[in-house]
N, C-alpha and C positions, 0 to 999 in steps of 0.2 A: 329583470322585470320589476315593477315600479310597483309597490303594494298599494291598493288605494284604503283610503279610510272609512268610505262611506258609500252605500249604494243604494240603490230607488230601482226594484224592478216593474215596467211597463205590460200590459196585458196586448197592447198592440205592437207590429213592427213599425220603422222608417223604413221607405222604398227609396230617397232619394240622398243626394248629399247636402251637406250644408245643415243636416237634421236638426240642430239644436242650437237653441239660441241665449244668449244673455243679457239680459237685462238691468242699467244703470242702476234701477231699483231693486235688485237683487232678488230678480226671478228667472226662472229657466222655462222655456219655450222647446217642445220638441214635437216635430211633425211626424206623428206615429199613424201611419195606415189615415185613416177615417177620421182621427182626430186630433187634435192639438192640445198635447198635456200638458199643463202649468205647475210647477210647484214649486216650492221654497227650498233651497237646500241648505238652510239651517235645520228643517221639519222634514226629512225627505220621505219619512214616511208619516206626514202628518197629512192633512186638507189638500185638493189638488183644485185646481182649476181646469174645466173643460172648453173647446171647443168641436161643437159636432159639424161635420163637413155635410152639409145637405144638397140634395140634388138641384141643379138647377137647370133650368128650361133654356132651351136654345133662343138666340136673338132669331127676329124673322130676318134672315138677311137675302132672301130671295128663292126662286124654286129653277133648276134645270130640267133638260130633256130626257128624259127614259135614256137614250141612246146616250148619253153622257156618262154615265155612270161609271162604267168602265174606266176613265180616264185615267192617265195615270196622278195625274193630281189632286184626286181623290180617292186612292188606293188607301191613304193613313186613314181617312175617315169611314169610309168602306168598311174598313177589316176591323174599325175599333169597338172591342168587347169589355171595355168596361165598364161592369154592371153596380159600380159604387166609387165616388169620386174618391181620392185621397191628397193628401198635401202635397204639395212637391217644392213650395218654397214660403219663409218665414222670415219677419226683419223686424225687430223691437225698435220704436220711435225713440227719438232722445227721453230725456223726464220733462215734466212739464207740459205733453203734448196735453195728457186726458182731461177732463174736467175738474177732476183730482190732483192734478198736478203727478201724476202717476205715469205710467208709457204707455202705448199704444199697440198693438198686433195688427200687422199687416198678414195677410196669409194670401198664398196664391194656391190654386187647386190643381190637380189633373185635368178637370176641364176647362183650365185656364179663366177661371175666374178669380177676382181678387176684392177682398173685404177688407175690413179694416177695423179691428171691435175694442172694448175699453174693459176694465178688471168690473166687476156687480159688488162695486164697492159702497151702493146704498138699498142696490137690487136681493140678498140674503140670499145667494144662488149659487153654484157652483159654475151652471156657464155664463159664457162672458155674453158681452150684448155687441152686436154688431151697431156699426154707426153710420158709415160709409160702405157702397156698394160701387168701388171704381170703376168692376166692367161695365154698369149700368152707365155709368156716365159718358166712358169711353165710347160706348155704342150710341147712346144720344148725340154725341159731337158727329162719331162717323157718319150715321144717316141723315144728318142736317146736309155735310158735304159731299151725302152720295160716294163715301168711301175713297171719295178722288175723284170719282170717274164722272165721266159727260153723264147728264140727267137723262134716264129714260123712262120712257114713260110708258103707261101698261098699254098690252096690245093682246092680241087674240092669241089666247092659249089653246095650243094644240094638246096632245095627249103628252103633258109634263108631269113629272113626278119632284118631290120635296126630301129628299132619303133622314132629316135631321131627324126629327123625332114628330108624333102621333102629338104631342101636345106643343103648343105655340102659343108665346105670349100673344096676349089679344086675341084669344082663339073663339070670341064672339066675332071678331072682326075678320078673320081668316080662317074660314071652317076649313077645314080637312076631310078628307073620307080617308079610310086607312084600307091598302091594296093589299097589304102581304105583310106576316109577321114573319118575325124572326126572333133569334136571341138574343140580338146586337140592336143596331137603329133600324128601326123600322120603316118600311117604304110607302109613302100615303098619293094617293092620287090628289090632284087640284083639281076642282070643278073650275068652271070657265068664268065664274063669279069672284074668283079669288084677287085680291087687290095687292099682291106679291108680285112683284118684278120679274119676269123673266130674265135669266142672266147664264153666262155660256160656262162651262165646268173651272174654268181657269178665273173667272171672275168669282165662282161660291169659294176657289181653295185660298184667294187672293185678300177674300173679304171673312173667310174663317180663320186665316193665321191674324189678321191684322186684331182679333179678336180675342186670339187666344194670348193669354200673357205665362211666363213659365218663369222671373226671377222679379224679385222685390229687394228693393234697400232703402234706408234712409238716410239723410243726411243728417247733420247737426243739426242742434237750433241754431238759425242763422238772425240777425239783425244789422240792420241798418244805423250808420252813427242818425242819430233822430236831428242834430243842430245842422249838418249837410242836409240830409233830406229828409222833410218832415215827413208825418203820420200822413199817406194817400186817402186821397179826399174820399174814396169808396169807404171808409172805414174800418180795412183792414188792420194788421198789426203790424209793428215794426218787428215784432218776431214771429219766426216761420219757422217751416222746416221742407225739406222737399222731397215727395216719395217718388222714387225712379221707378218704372216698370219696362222690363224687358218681355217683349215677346216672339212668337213665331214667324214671326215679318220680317223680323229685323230690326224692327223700331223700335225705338224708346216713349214711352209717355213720361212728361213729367207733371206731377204734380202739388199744388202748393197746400198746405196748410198749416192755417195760422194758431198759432198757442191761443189760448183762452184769454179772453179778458178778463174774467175773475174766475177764480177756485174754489170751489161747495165742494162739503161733503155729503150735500144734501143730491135730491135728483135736479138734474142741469137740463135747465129745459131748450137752453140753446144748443143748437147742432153743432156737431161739427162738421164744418165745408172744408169741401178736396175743391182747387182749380184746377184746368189744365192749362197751363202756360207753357207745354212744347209738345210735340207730338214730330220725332225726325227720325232718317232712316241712317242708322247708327251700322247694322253690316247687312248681309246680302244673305245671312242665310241664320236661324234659331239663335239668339241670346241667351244664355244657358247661365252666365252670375253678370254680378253687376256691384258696385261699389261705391262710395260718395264720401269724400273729405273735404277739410275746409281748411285753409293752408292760416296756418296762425299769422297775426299781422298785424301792424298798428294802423295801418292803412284804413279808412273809414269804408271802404269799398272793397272788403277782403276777397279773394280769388277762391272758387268752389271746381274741383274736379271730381269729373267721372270717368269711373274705369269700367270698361266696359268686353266680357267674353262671349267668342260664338262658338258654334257647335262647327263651324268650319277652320276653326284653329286657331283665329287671327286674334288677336288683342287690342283695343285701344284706346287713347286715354282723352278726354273731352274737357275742355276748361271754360268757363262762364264765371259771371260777378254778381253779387246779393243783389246790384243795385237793377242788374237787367232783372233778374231772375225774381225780385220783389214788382217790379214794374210792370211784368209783361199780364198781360190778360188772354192774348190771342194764341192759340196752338198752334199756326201757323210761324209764328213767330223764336224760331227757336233762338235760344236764349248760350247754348251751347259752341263752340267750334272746336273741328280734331285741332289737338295738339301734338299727338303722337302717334301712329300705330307702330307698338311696339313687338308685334309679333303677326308677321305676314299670314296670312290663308296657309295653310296646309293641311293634312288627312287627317291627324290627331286634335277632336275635339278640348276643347275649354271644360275643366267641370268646376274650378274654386277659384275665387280672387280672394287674396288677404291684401290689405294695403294699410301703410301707416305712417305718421308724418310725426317722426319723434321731438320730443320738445324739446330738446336742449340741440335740436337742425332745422327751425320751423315752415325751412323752406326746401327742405328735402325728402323723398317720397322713396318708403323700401315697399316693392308690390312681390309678393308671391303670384306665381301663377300654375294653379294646377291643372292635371291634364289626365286624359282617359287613358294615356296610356301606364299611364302610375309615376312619371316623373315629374317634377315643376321645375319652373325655371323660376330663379330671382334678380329683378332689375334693383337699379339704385337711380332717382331721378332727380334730378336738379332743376329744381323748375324755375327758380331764379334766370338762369342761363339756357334754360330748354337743353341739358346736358343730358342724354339716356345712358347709361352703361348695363349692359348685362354682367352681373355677378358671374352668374353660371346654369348650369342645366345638370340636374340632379335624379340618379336614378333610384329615387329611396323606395319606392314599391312596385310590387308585381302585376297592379289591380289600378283601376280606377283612384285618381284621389279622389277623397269626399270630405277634408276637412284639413284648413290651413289658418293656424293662430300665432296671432304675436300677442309676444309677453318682453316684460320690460323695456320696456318703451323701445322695440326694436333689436336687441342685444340677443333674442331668441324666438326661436321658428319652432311649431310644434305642427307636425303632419300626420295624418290618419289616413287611411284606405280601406278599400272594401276586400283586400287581402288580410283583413284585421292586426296590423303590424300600427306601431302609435311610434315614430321617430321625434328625438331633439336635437335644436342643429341651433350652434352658438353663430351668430354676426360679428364678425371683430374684423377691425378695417375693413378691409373688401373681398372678407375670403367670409366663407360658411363654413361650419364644421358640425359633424354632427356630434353630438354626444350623448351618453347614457342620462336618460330621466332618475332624478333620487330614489332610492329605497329605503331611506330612513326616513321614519313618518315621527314627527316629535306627541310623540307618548299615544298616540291613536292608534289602535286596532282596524280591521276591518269588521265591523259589526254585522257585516248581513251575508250570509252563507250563500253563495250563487254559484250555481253548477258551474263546472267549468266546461262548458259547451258554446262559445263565443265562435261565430264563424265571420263577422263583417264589421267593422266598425266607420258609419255612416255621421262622423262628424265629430267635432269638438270644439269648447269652445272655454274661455279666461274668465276667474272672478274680477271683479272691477278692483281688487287689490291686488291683482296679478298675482296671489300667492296659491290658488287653488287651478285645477283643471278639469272637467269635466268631458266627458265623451261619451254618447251614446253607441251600442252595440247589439246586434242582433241574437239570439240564441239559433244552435242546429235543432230545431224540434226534434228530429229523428234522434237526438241523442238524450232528450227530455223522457221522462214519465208521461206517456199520453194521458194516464187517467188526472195527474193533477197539475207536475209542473206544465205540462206544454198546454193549458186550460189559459195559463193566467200568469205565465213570464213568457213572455214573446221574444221582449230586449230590456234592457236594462240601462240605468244611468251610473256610472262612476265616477269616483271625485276622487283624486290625488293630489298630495301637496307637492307644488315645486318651489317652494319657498326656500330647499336646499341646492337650487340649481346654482353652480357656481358659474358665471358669466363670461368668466376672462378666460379661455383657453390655456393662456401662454403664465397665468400667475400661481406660483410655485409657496410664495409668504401669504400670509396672511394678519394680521394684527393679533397680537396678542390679548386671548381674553382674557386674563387675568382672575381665573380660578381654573382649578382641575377638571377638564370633561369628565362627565358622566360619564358611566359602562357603557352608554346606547348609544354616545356619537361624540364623534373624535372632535379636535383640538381645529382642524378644517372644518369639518361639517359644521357647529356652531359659529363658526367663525364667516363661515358662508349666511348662515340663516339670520344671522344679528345686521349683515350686511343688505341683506335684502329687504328684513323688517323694516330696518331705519329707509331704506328707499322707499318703499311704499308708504310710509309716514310724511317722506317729502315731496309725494308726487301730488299729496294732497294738496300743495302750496298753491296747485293752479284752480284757484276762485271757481272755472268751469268744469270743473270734475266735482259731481253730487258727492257727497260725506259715508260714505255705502261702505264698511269697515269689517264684515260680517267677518272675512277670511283671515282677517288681519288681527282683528278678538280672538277670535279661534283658535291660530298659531299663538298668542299670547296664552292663552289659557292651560291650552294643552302642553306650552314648554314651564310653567308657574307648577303644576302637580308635580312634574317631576324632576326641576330644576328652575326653584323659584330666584337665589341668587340670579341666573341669569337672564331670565327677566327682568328683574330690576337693574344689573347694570345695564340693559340695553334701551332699558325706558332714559335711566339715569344719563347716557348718552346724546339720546332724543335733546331731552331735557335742556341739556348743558349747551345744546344747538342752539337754543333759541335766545340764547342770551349770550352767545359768544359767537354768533353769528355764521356759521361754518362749520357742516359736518364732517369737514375734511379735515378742520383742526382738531378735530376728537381724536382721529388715529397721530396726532403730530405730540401727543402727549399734553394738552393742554388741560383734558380733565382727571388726570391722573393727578390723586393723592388727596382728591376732594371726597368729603363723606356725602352719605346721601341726604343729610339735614341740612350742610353747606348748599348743595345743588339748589336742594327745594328751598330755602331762604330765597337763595340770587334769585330763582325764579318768580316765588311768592313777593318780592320787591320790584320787579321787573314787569309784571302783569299790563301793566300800561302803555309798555312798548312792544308788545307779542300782539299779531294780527291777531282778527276776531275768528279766523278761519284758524290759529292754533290754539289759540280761547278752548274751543269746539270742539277739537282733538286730545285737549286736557283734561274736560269734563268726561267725554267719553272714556278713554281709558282709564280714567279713575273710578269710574262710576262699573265699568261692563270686566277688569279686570282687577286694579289692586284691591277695591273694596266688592270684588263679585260676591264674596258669602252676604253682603246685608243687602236687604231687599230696597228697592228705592225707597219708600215711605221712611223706613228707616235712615236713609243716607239724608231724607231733606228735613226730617225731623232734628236729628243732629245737626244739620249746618244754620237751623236756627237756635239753637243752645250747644254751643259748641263748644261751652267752657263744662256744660257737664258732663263731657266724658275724659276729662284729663285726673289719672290716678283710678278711674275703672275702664279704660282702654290702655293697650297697650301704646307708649309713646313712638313706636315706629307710625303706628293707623293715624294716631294723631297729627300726627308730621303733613302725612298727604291728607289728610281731613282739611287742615289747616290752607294746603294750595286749592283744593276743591273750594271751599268757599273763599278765598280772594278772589280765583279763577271765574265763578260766579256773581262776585259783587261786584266786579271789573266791565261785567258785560251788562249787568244790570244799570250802572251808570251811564254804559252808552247807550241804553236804550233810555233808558230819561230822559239825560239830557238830548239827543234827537228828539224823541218828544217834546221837548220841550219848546228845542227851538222851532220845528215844525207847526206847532201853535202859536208861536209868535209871527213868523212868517206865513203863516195861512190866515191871520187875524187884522194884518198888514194887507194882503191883497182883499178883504173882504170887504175895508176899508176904501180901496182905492178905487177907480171909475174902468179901471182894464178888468177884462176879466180873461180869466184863468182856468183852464183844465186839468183838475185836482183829483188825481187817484190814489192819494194816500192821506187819509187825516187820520190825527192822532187822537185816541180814548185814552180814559183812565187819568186824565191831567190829575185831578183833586186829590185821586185816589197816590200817584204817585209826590205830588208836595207833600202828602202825610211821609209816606219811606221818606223822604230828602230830612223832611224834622226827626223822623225817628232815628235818622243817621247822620245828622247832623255833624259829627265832632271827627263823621271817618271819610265823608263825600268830600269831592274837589269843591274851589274856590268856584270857579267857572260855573258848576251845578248852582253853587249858594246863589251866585247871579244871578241865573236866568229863571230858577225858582219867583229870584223877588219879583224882575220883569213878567212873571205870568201871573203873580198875584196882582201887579198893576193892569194888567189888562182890562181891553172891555169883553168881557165872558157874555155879555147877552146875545151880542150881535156875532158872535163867532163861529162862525159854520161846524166847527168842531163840538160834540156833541160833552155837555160840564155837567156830571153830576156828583154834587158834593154829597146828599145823601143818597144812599144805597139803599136798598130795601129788600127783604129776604123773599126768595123764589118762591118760597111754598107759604109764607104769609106776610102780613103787612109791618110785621117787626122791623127795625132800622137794624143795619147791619154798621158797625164799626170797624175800624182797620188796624190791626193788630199787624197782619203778615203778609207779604204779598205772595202767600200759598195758599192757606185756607181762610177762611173767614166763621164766626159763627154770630147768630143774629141775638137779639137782646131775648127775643121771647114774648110772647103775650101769654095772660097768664088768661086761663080759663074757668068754667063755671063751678069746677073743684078745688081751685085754687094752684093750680100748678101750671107752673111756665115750662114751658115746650120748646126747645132751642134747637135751630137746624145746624148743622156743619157745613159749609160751601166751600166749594172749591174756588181761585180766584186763576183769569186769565193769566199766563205768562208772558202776556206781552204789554196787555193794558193795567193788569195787576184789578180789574173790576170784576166784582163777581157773579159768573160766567151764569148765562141763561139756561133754562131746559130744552133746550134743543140741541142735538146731534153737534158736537164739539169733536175740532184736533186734539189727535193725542199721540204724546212723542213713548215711544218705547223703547228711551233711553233712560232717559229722567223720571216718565211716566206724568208728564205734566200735563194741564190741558189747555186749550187752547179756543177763543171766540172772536176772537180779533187779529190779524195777522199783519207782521210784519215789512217795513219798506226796505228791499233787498240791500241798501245800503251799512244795515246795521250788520249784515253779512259779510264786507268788503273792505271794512276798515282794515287799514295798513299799524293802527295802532288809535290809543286815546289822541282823539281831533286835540288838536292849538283853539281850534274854532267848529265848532258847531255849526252853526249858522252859514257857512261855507259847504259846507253838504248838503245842505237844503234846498236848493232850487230847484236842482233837477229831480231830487228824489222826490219830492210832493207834489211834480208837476207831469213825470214821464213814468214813473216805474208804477209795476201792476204789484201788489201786496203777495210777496211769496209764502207758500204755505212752509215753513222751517222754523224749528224750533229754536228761539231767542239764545237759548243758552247750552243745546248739543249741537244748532245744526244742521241734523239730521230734516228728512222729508216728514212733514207730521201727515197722520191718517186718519182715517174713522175705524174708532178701534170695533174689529169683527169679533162674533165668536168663535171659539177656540176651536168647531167646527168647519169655521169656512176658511179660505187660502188669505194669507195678509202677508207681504212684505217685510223680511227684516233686516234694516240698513244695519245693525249691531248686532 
């Protein structure tokens, strides 16, 4: 049995599977009874975030006959006693959806309603704010088209009855008399005045499934190459996303929504809009999961599938393209076609889909499928060739699945059920195997005492560094203390590392680590855990996976207490990658017999040919690991006098102090010089008689040719260039906003430019004769010092932030030949990302320590 490290107990249960969710931003979503708990599992017993599930009112969708009632298809509605709605299904948007550039929460309920809400990341609250009311919309499209059916038109009501409920939207509009109570839905008579449809019992059960929705998912952020097809003239985005909804029908809604045009930390007065661009009949009887990938591709018109499960057994998988599926405005219009049913109708329900499209196969699809009777099956799809194969069909539980995760990008299956058993099962070639979860945890404890009264385990779910696990579980009350524990632990959340899961079945060697294992884990187990560190180091390489490292800090931390050596030879391996091109030659012996001052030299020389995405990953793990005892103020105060700590620091700190700030000044150039040339070319179109749709200009020019002189004798040729070319500019006329003098926030003092950290202002001196000097913080992007209003802040660096960055200073492949050559499209198509210039990371508005905030480190 797998020891975990860390646990969060819940005062509510989860009733359904799929309970828990994880979020790119590195937060956990879990559908407990009545409400949706959020919280951080860095803090897991810190700040939580709420969702309360509130009751809502039935659509008017029409009233039947007294004698109907009976029917048998409306026997589910009939007999339904539930006197408090609860979750039943939950799906985190990509990042980038919310106004914050933060995710989104889809939530579906037991009454088959579906919202859509954003973090109160300016609101100072604990619940979240809803934004989108999908059934509401959903039901606006249906009654425009009459559900489907032929229009009918009102006619004389005999003695019919209404059984939904005693209150009715518009219930000025459609009074009620109420006939009879009960404890369930109440039965109300309709006077003869009432402007509801009559409609026959197979039409109310026809037009209540099409309304009730029971799973949600999201897709990617998806985009359009914008030089094929432009920005649509509605003034939509070329980036989206699309939220699937399955329901009781059978059908799928789909709907569109576009990412934000810009990102405040402030309150966003612009909505967010849901479209619906398909609305089709996907199986013949309840939708129970649902799934959305987006097949990786150079193609400018990349392929998006859905997979889709019913409560009648069958399986199948639907395929569409960005460019319909940006296109379409009509629900009619569906945007989808089957491509496969990979799993015929039969007796045993659907309850989970995992699906994954590993990135070193970009066009190959591993789907789990779980099932009620406690087995899944695993396909392997080739969707190049429309190739299906079934793996196999696996009898791992006695019970329901309720929770199926991949990790490592495919290589491993992690399954849960409501028999409370949690299996691991390795992928290699075309076989599955299962294998035991690790119990060695590197240097962590379990810190939180939880009975051991676990009776159901209702989901699970992967940190975004694939090195942690998470699953939620129910407690047996009857085995609780009724006076206190079974008051206020229901269920609980669990986290275990699988960071020692070894991947290859079949491999017996392992590379020699090159010092002694510890007492606490063998000569394999480290050898496994160094192996999987360095992967999730490199899975970063892909530009579209957010900088989210929390688990990956974590393991580094906790193996540094008590085997710091090995730590640093596996950073030092890292390292040696980036400059020798190839992690595979680390175990071929090519950084064997190099010190760790040689390493960090070749690297600290090298700076300018290391993307800006491991720029990113440099600063962080120096910053969040090898220098973790000094506080950041401390770490940015040293990387501006950096000569004074050599002879009172030890010369190992000083070594990586030393790549920290290259690391930093390296990024700092490229943010210049794009700035720079950004001003040249936006001073050029300002100039010309075309005009141009410019969502990126650059601040802080002035403020940045002071740094280029202050640094004169250490900045590129290239920089000294285009430096002069913007002192020949014409500054009046240039849309870019030039201020050479600065002036202090809190008085009329001129501020001068010392740092591009802090600033402090000259002073005016007062009627006692003493001058009064403020301290200012300065942008890290524009280097100008930052306004009093609600500013980004990175909690990595701890920087802050008023101006933000053009996504391309995130995407360099290395220091540009040319500048000026990345500029076109960037100042003309991209929206200003909220990341911090020099970690990376998602910048926020920093909360208090009271309320719930995200921590990508």
């Amino acid at each position: 049995m797998a020891s975990r490290f860390q646990a969060a107990t819940l005062a509510t249960a989860p009733c359904y599977p799929n309970a828990i969710a994880w979020s790119d931003e590195n937060l956990i979503a879990v559908g407990s009874g009545h409400l949706v708990i959020i919280l951080n599992p860095a803090l897991p017993f810190g700040p939580r975030g709420l969702i309360t599930i509130p009751d809502c009112e039935p659509y008017p969708i029409g009233v039947v006959k007294r004698e109907e009632l009976l029917s048998d298809c409306l026997l589910s509605t009939s007999l339904n006693r539930d006197r408090r709605p609860s979750v039943r299904s939950i799906s985190w948007s990509p990042i980038g959806m919310a106004s914050n550039s933060g995710c989104l929460l889809a939530v579906c309920t037991t009454e088959g309603h579906v919202k859509i809400y954003r973090p109160p990341f300016c609101d100072f609250g604990a619940e979240w704010i809803e934004v989108v009311d999908i059934s509401d919309r959903l039901y606006d499209y249906l009654a425009i088209i009459n559900f489907g059916e032929p229009h009918i038109s009102s006619a004389e009501f005999p003695e019919i009855v209404d059984f939904t409920s005693n209150k009715m939207k518009d219930s000025n509009t459609h009074p009620t008399v109420a006939a009879s109570k009960s404890k369930g839905n109440s039965i109300t008579k309709i006077p003869s005045n009432c402007c509801l449809p009559l409609i026959t019992a197979d039409q109310y059960a026809s037009r209540s499934a099409m309304l009730h929705s029971l799973a949600v998912a999201w897709s990617p952020v998806l985009r359009l190459s914008s030089k094929k097809y432009p920005v649509p003239q509605n003034g939509s985005s070329n980036w989206f996303s699309i939220l699937a909804v399955g329901g009781r029908s059978g059908k799928v809604s789909l709907w569109r929504i576009c990412v934000p045009k810009c990102y405040s930390v402030e309150d966003c007065k612009v909505p967010t809009t849901a479209v619906l661009i398909g609305l089709f009949q996907a199986h013949n009887s309840w939708i129970t999961s649902i799934s959305l990938a987006v097949l990786s591709s150079d193609s400018s018109n990349p392929q998006v599938l859905l997979v889709t499960g019913s409560s009648d057994g069958s399986v199948r998988i639907w395929d569409g393209y960005i460019q319909e599926l940006q296109k379409s405005a009509e629900a009619h219009c569906v945007p989808f076609s089957l491509l496969k049913e990979v799993v015929t109708v039969n007796t045993v329900p659907i309850s989970v889909l995992s699906l994954i499209l590993p990135v070193q196969s970009p066009r190959l699809m591993l789907l789990a499928v779980g099932k009620g009777s406690g087995s899944f099956d695993l396909w392997k799809c080739d969707i190049s060739c429309n190739k299906f194969d079934k793996v196999g069909s696996y009898n791992a539980h006695d019970q329901v699945v309720t929770g199926l995760a991949w990790a490592f990008d495919g290589c491993c299956l992690y399954s849960c059920s409501q028999d409370n058993f949690v299996r691991s099962w390795i992928f290699h070639g075309n076989s599955l195997s299962e294998v035991s979860i690790p119990t060695n945890t590197p240097g962590l404890q379990s810190c939180t005492d939880l009975p051991d009264a676990f009776v159901s385990c209702l989901g699970m779910a992967v940190s975004p560094g694939n090195l942690v696990v998470a699953m939620v579980r129910n407690f047996d009350l009857d085995a609780l203390d009724h006076m206190y524990q079974a008051r206020a632990q229901r269920s609980a959340i669990e986290f275990f590392w699988i960071g020692g899961q070894q991947l290859d079945v079949l491999s017996n060697t392992f590379p020699k680590y090159g010092h002694e294992a510890c007492p606490d884990f063998s000569e394999k187990e480290l050898s496994v855990w160094e192996s999987n560190i360095l992967w999730s180091l490199q899975q970063y390489e892909d530009l579209h996976k957010p900088l989210v490292v929390w688990d990956l800090i974590g393991a580094l931390l906790a193996f540094k207490r008590s085997i710091p050596q090995y730590v640093e030879c596996t950073l030092l391996k890292w390292l040696s990658s980036l400059y020798l091109g190839s992690l595979s030659s680390l175990y071929l012996g090519s950084h064997v017999g190099l010190s760790m001052k040689t390493v960090l030299s070749h690297v600290s020389k090298s700076v300018s040919k290391i993307s800006s995405r491991q720029l990113h990953l440099i600063n962080i793990i120096l910053r969040r690991v090898i220098l973790a005892e000094l506080k950041a103020d401390q770490i940015n105060s040293k990387l501006q006098n950096l000569e004074g700590i050599y002879g009172s620091e030890e010369e190992q700190l000083t070594v990586w102090m030393e790549l920290l700030l290259n690391s930093e000044k390296e990024l700092h150039e490229r943010l210049v010089g794009f700035s720079f040339s950004a001003f040249i070319s936006l001073g050029a179109y300002a100039t010309s008689t075309c005009s141009q749709t410019v969502y990126w200009c650059p601040d802080g020019i002035a403020q940045m040719e002071q740094w280029v002189a202050h640094n004169h004798e250490h900045v590129r040729d290239q920089l000294k260039v285009l430096a002069s070319e913007v002192a020949g500019s014409d500054r009046r006329s240039h849309p870019s906003k030039y201020v050479e003098e600065e002036q202090c926030t809190y008085c009329t003092a001129s501020v001068p430019f010392d740092s591009p950290e802090v600033a402090v202002c000259r002073g005016l001196e007062s009627s006692d004769g003493d001058n009064q000097k403020h301290k200012l913080v300065r942008c890290s992007v524009s280097m100008q010092v930052c306004p009093a209003t609600p500013l980004w802040f990175c909690k990595c660096c701890q920087r802050w932030t008023s101006k933000l960055a053009a996504e391309s200073l995130f995407t360099m492949p290395r220091y540009p030949d040319d500048f000026k050559s990345l500029i076109e499209s960037s100042v003309q198509e991209e929206t200003p990302k909220p990341f911090c210039p020099l970690c990376g990371i998602l910048l926020q508005r920093l909360q208090p320590e009271f309320l719930l905030s995200p921590s990508p480190v």
